[in-house]
Every structure is written in structure tokens, then in C-alpha cells.
C-alpha positions in Angstrom: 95.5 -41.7 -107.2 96.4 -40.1 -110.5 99.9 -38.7 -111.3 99.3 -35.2 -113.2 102.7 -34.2 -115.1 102.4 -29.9 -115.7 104.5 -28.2 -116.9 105.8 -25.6 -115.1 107.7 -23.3 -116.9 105.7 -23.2 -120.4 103.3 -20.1 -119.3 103.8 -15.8 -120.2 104.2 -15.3 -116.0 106.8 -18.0 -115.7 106.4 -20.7 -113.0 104.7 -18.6 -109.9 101.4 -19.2 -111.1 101.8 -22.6 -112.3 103.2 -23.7 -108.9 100.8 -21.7 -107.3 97.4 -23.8 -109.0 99.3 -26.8 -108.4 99.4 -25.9 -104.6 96.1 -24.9 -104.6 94.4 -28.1 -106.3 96.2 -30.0 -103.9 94.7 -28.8 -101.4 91.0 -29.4 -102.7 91.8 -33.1 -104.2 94.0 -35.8 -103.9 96.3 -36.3 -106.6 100.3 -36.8 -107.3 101.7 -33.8 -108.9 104.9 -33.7 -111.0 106.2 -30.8 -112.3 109.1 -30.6 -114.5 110.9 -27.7 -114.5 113.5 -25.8 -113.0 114.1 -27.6 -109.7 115.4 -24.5 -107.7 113.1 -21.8 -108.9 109.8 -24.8 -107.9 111.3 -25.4 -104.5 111.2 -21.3 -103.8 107.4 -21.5 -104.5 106.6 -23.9 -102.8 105.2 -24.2 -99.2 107.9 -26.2 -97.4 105.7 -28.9 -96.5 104.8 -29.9 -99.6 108.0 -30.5 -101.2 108.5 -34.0 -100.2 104.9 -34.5 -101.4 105.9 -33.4 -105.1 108.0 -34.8 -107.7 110.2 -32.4 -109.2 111.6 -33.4 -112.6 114.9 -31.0 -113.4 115.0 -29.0 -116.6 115.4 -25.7 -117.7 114.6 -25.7 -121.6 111.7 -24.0 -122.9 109.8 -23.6 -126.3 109.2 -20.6 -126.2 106.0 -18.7 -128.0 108.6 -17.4 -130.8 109.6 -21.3 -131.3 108.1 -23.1 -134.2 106.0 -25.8 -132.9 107.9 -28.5 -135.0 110.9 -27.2 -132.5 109.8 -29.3 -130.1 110.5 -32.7 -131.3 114.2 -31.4 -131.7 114.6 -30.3 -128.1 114.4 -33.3 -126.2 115.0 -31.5 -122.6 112.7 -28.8 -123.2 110.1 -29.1 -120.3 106.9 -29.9 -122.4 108.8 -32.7 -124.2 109.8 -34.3 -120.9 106.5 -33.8 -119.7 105.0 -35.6 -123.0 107.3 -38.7 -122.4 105.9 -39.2 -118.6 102.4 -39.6 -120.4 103.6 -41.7 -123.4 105.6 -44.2 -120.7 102.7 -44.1 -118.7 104.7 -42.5 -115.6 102.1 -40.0 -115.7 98.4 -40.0 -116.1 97.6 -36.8 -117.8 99.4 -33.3 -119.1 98.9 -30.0 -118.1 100.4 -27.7 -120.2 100.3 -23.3 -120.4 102.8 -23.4 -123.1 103.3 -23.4 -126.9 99.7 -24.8 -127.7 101.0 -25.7 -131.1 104.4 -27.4 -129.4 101.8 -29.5 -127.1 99.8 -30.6 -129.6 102.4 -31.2 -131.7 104.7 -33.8 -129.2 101.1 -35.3 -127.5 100.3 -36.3 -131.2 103.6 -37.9 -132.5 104.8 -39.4 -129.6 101.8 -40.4 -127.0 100.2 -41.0 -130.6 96.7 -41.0 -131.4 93.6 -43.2 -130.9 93.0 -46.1 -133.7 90.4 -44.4 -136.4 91.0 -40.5 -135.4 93.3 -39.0 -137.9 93.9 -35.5 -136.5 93.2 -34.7 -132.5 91.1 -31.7 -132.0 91.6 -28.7 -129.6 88.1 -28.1 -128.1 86.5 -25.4 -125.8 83.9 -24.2 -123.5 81.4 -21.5 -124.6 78.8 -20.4 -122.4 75.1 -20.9 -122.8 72.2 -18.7 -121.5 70.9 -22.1 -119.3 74.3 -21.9 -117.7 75.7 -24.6 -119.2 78.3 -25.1 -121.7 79.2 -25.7 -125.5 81.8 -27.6 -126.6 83.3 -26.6 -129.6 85.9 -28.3 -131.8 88.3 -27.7 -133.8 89.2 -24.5 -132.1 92.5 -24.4 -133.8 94.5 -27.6 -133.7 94.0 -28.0 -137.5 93.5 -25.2 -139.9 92.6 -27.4 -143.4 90.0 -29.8 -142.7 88.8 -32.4 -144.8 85.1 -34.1 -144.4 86.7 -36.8 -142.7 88.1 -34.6 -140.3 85.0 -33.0 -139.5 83.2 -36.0 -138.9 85.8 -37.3 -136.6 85.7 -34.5 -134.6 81.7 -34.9 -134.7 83.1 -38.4 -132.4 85.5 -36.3 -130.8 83.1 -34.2 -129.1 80.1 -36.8 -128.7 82.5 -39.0 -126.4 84.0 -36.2 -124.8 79.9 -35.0 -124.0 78.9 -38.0 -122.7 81.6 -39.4 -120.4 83.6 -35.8 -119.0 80.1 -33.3 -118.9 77.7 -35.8 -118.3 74.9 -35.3 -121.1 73.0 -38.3 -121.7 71.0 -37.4 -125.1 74.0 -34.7 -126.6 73.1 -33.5 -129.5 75.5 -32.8 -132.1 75.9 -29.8 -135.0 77.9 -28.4 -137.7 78.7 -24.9 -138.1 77.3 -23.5 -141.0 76.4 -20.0 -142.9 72.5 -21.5 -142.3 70.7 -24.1 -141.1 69.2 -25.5 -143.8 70.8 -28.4 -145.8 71.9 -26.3 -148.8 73.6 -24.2 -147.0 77.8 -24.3 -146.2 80.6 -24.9 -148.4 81.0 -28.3 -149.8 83.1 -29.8 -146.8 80.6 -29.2 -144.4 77.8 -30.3 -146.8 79.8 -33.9 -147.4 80.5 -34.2 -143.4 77.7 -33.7 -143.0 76.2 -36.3 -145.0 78.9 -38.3 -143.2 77.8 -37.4 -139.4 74.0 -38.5 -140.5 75.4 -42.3 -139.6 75.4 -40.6 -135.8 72.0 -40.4 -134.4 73.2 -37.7 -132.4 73.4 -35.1 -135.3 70.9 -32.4 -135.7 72.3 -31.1 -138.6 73.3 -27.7 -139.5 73.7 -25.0 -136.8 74.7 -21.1 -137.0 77.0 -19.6 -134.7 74.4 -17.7 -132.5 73.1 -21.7 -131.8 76.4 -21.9 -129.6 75.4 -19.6 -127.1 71.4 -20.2 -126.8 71.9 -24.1 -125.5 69.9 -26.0 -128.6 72.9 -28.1 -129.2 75.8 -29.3 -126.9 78.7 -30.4 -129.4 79.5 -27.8 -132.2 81.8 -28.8 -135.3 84.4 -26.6 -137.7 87.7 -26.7 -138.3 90.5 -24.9 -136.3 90.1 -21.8 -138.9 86.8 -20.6 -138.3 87.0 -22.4 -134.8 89.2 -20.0 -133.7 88.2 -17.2 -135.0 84.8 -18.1 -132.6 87.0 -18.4 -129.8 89.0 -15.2 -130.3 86.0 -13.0 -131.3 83.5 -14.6 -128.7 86.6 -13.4 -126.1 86.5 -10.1 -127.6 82.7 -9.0 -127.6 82.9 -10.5 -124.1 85.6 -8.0 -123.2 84.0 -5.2 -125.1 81.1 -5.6 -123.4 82.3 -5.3 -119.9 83.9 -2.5 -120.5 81.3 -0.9 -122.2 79.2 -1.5 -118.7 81.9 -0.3 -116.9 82.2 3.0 -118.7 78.7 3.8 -118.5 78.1 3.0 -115.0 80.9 5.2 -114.5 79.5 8.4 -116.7 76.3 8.6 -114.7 75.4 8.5 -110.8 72.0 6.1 -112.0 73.8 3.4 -113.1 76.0 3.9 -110.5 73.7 3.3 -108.3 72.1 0.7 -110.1 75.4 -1.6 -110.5 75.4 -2.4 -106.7 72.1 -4.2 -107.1 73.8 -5.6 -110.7 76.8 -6.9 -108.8 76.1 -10.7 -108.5 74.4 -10.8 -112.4 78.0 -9.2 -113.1 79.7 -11.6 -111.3 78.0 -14.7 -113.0 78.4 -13.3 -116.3 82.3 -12.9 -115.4 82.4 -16.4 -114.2 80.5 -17.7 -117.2 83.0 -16.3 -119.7 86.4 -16.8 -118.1 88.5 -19.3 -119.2 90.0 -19.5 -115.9 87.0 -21.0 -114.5 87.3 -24.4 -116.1 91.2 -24.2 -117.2 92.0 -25.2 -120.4 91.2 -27.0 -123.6 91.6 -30.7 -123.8 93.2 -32.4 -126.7 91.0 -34.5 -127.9 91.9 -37.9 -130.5 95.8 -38.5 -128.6 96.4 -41.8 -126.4 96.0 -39.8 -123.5 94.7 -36.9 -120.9 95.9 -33.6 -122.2 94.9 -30.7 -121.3 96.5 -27.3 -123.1 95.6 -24.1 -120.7 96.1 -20.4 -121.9 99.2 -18.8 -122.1 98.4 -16.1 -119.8 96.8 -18.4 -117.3 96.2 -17.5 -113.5 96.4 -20.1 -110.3 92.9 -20.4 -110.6 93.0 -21.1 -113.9 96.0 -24.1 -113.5 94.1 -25.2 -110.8 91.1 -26.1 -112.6 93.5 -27.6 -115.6 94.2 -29.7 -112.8 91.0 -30.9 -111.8 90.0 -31.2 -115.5 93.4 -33.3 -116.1 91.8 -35.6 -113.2 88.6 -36.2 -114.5 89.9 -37.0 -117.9 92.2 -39.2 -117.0 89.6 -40.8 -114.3 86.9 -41.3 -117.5 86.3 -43.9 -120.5 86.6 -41.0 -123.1 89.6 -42.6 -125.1 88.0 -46.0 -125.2 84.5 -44.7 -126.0 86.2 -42.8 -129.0 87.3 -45.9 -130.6 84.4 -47.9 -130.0 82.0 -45.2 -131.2 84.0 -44.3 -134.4 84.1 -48.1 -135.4 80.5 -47.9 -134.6 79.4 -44.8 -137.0 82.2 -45.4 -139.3 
């Protein structure tokens, strides 16, 4: 049984909903939870049968979203550091973190340390496809100046992560580019992608609307335009059901249209919300870490959870090294 570490104070809502998707996943599969945080606020959240079920690990420091992310190695009782040592002394299994992303990725990196051959870890993500599936896209944040290297690393990154976590036999792998055609990027992408051509995997170029229409399963960039894909794609999601929302309530027609439109508008909400698979998972550390949204719900912590499990429960780290020694 795996031993998740989460940590329970590092979210905008405090520990109620952390607690909450921790009581939840327990209840759908078996796992050993640990949460480190304050002991007495946990206990009050908790369903009184559970508590001898859960380790509780005391502390009430927090980085908070104001800290600086380099913060973290200098408060050594802060919750997400004592989280990140349960990992790195192998006390715990994987991480489940809602707080400072940059503090997360920060402590998994330096002290659970990274994989041999993977210079810089990678934050990657889910997009939605029109065959309802999913893209993952990487670097989606994690590092803002990206060399070649780094882009073909995470090219690995994502290609293991395909394989062992979602289940893809024949992934295909692209870079994001202004244009699909070889000519076209800016000369890092150009020399990764000369670089990634060592992967049979790699189809080569791909533009941003290729995330979305399911031609390719692993997408590459750097944590600049990354997230500006993430945070945009959010946005015209947003927009868009409100826009829907607004005009089925300015006219009786669409009004009575929307009740037959209610289950296409409930798939599209489930396709788009983060909440729905949890969290991001570090990708290139010496370990399971999974960094879930600030704002994150039960739901959302729950399926962390579940995410934490299957990570830890795969051969993605070892696949990493032996593919990047491979293609290298």
C-alpha cells in the first residue's frame, strides 16, 4: 500500500478541502495518507474514525503565495519542506502538494534530487482533445529560459510519462512551433528539434491548435509560452461558458434548448476542469510529485491522490533514464 504525504495547509481555502479529498480518496482506494500540518485544525476535519487510520505530522509553517520560492529551503518546518523530506527518506511514496508551485518544485528538485541525465524537471498538464482524450503538455511553467537540451529532455519527459501513467502504446511526440514546417520556430526549437529526431516518436513541428484536435499526444515548449497555453486555454474556456450562459439566458429558445444541451454541457465542463484529474505532476525529480492548483476543491485533491498513486505505482522514473541514455 502506498504512503501519500499532502500537504495540508499549502492551498488559498486552507486545510478543509485538502482534508476533505483526502477523506474522500480514502474511501474509493486503499492507500496510507499522511498529512503534515497543523495537528489540531486536521483532527476537527476529520471523521472520527479515521483518525487512527491517518498519520498526522505537526506543523504550522507555511510558504505562503507572497513567499519567494527560494524561501523554502530556509524554512525547514514549513509544511511542504517536511512533506518533501518524507519523499526524499523514502517515508513516503509520493507528494501532493496545493501550495507555492514554485516552492514545490523548488525543494522536490534540490533535495529529492533529480533523475540521472534530466537537467531541469518539467511541470506538465492535461489539455483536452475533441476524441476525449488528453494532451500532455510540458514545460507548462517550471522553467521559463529553455535551452535545446532542455526541450529535448522534456521531449523524454513526456514520452515516458505517455507510455507508463496514460497508457499510449505508439505516442507521438511534437514541438510547438509558429508552423509546421521545418523552417519554421526560433532557433531553439529548430536545434531541439534536430535533437528529438534521435526519438522515433517525434513528428516534428506542431501548432497550438494541434493540442486540442488529438494528432499528437505529447506537446513540447518551455514554461514561458507553456504557460501562457495553460492560462489562456483556461481563459477562452471560461469565456466561453459564460458566453453560453448569457445567451441562453437573453432568449426563451435557447432556453429551451439548453435542457436538451445539458449533458454536452456537462462533458465539456468535465473535459476542461482541472479538478477532474488534480494536478500537474513534476516530471525529471527522484520521485512521485504531484503540484495541484492553488484554488483546488476536494474533488480536485482527491484525484491528486489517485494520480500520486498511480505514479508512484508505475516505472516512469526508471523508463526516463533508460530512455534518455537510449536517445541521447
Amino acid at each position: 500500500m502506498k504512503k501519500i504525504a499532502i500537504d495540508a495547509m499549502g492551498g488559498d481555502f486552507g486545510a478543509a478541502p485538502i482534508v476533505a479529498g483526502v477523506v474522500e480518496a480514502l474511501k474509493t482506494q486503499p492507500f496510507e495518507a499522511i498529512l503534515v500540518g497543523d495537528e489540531k485544525e486536521i483532527i476537527k476535519l476529520l471523521p472520527s474514525s479515521l483518525i487512527p487510520k491517518i498519520k498526522i505530522i505537526h506543523c504550522t509553517d507555511v510558504i505562503s503565495m507572497h513567499d519567494h520560492a527560494t524561501d523554502a529551503l530556509k524554512k525547514k518546518n514549513s509544511t511542504i519542506y517536511v512533506a518533501t523530506e518524507l519523499v526524499k527518506n523514502k517515508e513516503a511514496d509520493a507528494l501532493v502538494s496545493a501550495g507555492h508551485s514554485g516552492a514545490t518544485m523548488s525543494l522536490a528538485t534540490l533535495r529529492v534530487g533529480r533523475i540521472n541525465g534530466i537537467s531541469r524537471p518539467a511541470i506538465a498538464t492535461f489539455m483536452p482533445t475533441v476524441d476525449g482524450r488528453r494532451t500532455l503538455v510540458l514545460d507548462v511553467g517550471a522553467n521559463v529560459d529553455c535551452k535545446a537540451e532542455h526541450l529535448f529532455q522534456f521531449g523524454i519527459l513526456g514520452l515516458a510519462y505517455a507510455r507508463e501513467i496514460m497508457g499510449i502504446k505508439k505516442v507521438k511526440v511534437g514541438i510547438l512551433a509558429n508552423g509546421e514546417e521545418e523552417t519554421k520556430g526560433n532557433e531553439i526549437t529548430k536545434e531541439a528539434s534536430k535533437m528529438l529526431l534521435s526519438m522515433p516518436e517525434f513528428i516534428g513541428n506542431v501548432e497550438g491548435n494541434n493540442i486540442f484536435d488529438g494528432s499528437v499526444n505529447v506537446v513540447v515548449c518551455d514554461g514561458f509560452v507553456g504557460n501562457i497555453v495553460l492560462k489562456t486555454s483556461e481563459g477562452v474556456a471560461d469565456t466561453i461558458g459564460k458566453f453560453m450562459k448569457s445567451h441562453i439566458k437573453d432568449s426563451p429558445f435557447a432556453s429551451f434548448g439548453a435542457v436538451f444541451m445539458r449533458k454536452v454541457f456537462s462533458k465539456l465542463k468535465q473535459q476542461i476542469d482541472y479538478a477532474e484529474y488534480g494536478g500537474a505532476p513534476l516530471l525529471g525529480v527522484n520521485g512521485a510529485v504531484i503540484i495541484s492548483h492553488g484554488k483546488s476543491n476536494s474533488k480536485a485533491i482527491k484525484n491528486a491522490i489517485f494520480q500520486a498513486i498511480a505514479f508512484a505505482n508505475s516505472n516512469v522514473n526508471s523508463q526516463i533514464e533508460t530512455t534518455i541514455k537510449a536517445y541521447s
